[in-house]
Backbone and ligand atoms as CSV (ligand in chain L), in Angstrom:
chain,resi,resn,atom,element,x,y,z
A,1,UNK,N,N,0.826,-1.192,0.000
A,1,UNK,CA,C,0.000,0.000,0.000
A,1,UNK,C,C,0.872,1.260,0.000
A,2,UNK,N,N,2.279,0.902,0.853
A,2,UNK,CA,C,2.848,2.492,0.514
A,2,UNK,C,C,3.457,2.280,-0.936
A,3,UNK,N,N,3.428,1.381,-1.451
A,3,UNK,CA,C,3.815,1.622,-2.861
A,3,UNK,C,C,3.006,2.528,-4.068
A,4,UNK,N,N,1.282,2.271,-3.678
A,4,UNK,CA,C,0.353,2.590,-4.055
A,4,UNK,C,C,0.780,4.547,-3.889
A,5,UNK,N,N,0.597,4.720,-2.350
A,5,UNK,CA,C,0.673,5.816,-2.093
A,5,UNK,C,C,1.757,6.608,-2.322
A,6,UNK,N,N,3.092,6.255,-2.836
A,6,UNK,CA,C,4.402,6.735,-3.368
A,6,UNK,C,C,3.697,6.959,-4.613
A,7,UNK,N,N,3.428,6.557,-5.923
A,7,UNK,CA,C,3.243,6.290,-6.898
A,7,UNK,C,C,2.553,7.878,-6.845
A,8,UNK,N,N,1.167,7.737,-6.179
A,8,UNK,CA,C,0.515,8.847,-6.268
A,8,UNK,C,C,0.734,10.231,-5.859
A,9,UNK,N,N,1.649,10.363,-4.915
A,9,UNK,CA,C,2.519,11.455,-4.294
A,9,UNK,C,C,3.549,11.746,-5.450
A,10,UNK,N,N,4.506,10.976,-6.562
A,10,UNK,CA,C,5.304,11.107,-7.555
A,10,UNK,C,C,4.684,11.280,-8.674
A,11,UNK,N,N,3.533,10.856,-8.588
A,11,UNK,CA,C,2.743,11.803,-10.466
A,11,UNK,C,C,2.027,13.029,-9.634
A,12,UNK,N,N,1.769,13.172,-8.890
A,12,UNK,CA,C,1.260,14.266,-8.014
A,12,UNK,C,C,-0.477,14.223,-8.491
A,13,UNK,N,N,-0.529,13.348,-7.591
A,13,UNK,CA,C,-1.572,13.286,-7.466
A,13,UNK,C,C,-2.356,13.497,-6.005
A,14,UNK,N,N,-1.205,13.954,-5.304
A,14,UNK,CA,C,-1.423,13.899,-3.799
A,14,UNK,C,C,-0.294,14.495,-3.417
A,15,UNK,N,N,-0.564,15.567,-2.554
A,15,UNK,CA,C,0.889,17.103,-2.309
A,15,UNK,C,C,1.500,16.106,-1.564
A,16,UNK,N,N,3.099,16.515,-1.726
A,16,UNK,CA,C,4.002,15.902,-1.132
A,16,UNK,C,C,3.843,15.338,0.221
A,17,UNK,N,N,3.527,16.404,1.038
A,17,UNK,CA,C,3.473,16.309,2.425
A,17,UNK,C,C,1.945,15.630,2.846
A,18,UNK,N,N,0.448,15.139,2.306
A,18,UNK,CA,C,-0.471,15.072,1.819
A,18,UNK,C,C,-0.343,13.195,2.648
A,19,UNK,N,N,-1.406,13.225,3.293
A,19,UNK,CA,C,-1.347,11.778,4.011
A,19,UNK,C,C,-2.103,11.165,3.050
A,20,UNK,N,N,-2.292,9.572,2.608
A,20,UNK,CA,C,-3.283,9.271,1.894
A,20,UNK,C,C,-3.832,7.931,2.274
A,21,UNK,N,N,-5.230,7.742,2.236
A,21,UNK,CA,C,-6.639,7.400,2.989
A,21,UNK,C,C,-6.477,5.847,1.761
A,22,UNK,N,N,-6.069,4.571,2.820
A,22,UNK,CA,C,-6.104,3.529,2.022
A,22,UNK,C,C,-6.912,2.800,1.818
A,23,UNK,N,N,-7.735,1.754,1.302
A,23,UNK,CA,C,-8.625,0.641,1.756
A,23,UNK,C,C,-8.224,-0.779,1.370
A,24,UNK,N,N,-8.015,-1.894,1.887
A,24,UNK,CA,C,-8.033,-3.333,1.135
A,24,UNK,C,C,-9.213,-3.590,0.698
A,25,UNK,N,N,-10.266,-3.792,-0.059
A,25,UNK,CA,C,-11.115,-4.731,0.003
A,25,UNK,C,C,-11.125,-6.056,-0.249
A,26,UNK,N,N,-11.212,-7.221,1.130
A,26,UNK,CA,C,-11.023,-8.481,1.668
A,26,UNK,C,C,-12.054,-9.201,0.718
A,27,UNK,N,N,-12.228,-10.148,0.047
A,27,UNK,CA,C,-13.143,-10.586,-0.276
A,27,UNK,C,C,-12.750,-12.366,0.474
A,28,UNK,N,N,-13.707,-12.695,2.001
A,28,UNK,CA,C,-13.439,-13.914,2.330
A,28,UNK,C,C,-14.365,-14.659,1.809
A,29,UNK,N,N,-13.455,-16.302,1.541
A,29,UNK,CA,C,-13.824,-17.221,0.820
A,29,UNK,C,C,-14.835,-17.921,2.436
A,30,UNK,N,N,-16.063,-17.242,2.766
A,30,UNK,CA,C,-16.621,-18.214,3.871
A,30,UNK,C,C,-17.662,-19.252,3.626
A,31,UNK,N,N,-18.290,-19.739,3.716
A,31,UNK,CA,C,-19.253,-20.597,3.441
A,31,UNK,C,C,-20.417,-19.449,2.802
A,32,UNK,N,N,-20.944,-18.248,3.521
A,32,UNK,CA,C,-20.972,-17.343,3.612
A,32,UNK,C,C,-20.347,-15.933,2.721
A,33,UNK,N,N,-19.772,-16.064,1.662
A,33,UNK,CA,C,-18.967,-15.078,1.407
A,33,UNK,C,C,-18.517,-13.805,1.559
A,34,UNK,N,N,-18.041,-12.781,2.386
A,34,UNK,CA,C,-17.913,-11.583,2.728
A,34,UNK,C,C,-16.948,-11.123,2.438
A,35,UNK,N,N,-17.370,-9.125,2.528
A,35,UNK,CA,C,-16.514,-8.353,1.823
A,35,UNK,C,C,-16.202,-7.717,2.982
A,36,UNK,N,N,-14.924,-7.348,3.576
A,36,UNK,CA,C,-14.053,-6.672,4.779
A,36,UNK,C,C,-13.719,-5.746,3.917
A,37,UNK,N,N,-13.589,-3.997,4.704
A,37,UNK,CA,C,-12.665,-3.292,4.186
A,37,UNK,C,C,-12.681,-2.837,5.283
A,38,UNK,N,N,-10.805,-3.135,4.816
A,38,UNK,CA,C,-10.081,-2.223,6.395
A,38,UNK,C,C,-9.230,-1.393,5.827
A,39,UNK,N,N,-9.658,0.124,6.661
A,39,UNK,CA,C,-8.962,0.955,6.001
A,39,UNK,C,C,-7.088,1.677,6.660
A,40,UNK,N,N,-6.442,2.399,6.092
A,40,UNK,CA,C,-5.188,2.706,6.797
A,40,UNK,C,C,-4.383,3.817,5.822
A,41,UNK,N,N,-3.795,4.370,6.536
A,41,UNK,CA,C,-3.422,5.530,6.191
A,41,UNK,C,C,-1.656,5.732,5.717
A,42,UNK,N,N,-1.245,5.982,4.509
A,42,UNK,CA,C,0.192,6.180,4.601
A,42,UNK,C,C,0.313,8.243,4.801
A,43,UNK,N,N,1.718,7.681,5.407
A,43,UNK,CA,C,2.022,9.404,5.729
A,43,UNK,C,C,3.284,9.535,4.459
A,44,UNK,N,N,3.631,11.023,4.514
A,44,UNK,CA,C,4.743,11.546,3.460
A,44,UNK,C,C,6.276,10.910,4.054
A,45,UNK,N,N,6.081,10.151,5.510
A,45,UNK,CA,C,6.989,9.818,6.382
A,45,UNK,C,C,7.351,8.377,5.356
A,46,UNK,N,N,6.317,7.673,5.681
A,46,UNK,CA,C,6.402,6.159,5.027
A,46,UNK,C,C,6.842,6.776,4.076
A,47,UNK,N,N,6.259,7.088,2.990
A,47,UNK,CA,C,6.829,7.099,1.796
A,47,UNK,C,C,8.274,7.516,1.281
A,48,UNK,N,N,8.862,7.805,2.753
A,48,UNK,CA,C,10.074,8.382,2.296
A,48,UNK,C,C,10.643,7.159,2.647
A,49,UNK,N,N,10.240,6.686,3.713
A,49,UNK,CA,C,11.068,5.387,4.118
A,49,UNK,C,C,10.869,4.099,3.019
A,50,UNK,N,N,9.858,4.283,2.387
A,50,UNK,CA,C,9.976,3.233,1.300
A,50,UNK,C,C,10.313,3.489,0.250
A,51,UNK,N,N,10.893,4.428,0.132
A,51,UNK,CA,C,11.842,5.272,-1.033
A,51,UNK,C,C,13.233,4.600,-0.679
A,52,UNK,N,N,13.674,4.794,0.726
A,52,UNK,CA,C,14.872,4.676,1.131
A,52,UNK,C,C,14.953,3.169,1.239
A,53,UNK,N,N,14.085,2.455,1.760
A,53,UNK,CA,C,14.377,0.626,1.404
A,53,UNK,C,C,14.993,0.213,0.153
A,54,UNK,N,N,13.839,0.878,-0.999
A,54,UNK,CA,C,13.788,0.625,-2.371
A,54,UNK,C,C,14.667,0.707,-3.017
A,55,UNK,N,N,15.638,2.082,-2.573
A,55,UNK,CA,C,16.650,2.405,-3.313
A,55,UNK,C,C,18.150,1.478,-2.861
A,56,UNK,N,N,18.133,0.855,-1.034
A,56,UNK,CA,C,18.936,-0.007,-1.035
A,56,UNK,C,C,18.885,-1.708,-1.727
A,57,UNK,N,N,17.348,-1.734,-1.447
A,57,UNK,CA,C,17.429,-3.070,-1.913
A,57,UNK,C,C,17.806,-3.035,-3.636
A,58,UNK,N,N,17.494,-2.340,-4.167
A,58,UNK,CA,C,18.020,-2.081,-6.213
A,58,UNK,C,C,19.449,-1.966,-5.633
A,59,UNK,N,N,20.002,-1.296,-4.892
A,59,UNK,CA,C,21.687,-0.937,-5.151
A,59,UNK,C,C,21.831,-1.988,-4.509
A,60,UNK,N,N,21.429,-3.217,-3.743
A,60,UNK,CA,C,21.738,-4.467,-2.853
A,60,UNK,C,C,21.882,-5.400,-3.904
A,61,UNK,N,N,20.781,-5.457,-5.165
A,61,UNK,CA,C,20.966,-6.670,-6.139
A,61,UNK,C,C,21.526,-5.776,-7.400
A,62,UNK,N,N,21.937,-4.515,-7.312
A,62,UNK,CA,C,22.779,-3.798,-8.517
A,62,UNK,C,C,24.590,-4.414,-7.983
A,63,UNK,N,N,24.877,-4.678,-6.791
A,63,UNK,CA,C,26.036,-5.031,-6.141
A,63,UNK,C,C,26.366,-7.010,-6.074
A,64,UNK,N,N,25.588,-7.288,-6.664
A,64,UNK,CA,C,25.460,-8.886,-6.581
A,64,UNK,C,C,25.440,-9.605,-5.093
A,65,UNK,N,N,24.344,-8.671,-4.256
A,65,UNK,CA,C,24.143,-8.691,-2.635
A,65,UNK,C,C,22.760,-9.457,-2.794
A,66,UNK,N,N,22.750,-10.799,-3.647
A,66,UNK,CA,C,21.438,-11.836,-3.042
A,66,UNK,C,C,21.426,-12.835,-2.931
A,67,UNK,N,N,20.286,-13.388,-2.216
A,67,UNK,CA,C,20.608,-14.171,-1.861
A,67,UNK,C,C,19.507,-15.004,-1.095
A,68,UNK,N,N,19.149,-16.602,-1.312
A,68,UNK,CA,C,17.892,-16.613,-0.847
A,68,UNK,C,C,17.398,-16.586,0.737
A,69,UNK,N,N,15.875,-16.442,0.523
A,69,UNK,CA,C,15.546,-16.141,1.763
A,69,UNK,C,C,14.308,-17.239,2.003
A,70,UNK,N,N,14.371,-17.968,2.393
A,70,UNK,CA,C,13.487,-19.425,2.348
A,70,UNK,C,C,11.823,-18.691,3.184
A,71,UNK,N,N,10.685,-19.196,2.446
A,71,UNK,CA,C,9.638,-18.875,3.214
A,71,UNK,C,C,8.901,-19.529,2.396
A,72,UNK,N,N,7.462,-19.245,2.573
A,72,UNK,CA,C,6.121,-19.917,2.152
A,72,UNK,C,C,6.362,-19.889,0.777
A,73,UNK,N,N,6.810,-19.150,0.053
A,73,UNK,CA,C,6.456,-18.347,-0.931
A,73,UNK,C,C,7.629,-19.114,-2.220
A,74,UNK,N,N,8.376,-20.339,-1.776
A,74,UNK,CA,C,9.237,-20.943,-2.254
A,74,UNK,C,C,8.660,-21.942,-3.038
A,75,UNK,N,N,7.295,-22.683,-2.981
A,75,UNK,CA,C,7.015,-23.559,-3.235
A,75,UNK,C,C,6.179,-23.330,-4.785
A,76,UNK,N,N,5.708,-21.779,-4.871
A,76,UNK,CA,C,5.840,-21.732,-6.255
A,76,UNK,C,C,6.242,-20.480,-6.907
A,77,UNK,N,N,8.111,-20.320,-6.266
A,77,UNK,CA,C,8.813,-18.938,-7.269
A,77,UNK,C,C,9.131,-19.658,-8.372
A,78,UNK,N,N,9.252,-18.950,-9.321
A,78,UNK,CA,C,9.725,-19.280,-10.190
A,78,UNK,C,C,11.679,-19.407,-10.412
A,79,UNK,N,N,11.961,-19.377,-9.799
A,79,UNK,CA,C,13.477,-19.323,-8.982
A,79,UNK,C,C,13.810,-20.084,-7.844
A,80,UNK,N,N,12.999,-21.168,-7.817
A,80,UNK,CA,C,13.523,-21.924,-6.586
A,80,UNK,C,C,14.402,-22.704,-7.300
A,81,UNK,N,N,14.818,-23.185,-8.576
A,81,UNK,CA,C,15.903,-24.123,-8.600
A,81,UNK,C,C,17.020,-23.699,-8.609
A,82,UNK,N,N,16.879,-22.324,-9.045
A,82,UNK,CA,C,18.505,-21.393,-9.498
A,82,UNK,C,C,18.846,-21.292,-7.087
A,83,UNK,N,N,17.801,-20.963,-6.449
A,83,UNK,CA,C,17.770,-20.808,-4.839
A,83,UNK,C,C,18.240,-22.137,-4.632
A,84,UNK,N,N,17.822,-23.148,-5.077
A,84,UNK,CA,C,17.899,-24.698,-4.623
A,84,UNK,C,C,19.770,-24.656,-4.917
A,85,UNK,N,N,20.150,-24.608,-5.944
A,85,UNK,CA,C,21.925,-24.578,-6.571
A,85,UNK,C,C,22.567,-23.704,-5.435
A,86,UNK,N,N,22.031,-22.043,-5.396
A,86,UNK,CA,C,22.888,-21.108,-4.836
A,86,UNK,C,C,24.272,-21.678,-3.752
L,1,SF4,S1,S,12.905,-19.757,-4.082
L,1,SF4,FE1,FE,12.097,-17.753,-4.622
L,1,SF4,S2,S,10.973,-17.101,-2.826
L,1,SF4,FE2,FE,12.322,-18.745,-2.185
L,1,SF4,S3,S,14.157,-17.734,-1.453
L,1,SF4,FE3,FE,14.453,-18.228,-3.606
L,1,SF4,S4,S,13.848,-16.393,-4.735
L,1,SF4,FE4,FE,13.009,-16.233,-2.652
């Protein structure tokens, strides 16, 4: 979501300093089916800080700094065999 809200603060669509008003809408799979929306707010703060992640993690794999990181999410990357060799 602060990616969302960077995006829109950089085409200016939202003043720099300009907090912006998020929503997920959840759609649960219940027997029942329901729609959750929970809402949350990024500040001009986050967005700087996910400026500043962004720009280490690109200069982290611009430096040949990777490397795997095992989680749920292994079972269908498309890079688990090149992770499986490393
Ligand atoms: S297999 Fe994919 S998700 Fe798992 S550590 Fe490697 S790159 Fe990350």
């Amino acid at each position: 979501m602060t990616a969302y809200a960077y995006l829109l603060a950089a085409n200016k669509y939202v003043l720099p300093t300009s907090k912006v008003q998020c929503e997920f809408h959840i759609l649960r799979k219940l027997v029942t089916p329901k729609r959750e929306i929970v809402q949350t707010v990024r500040t001009a703060q986050d967005r700087k800080r996910f400026a500043k992640v962004a720009n280490r993690v690109l200069s982290a794999i611009e430096n040949g700094m990777v490397y795997p990181q095992p989680s749920w999410m292994c079972s269908d990357c498309a890079y688990s065999d090149a992770c499986k060799a490393w």
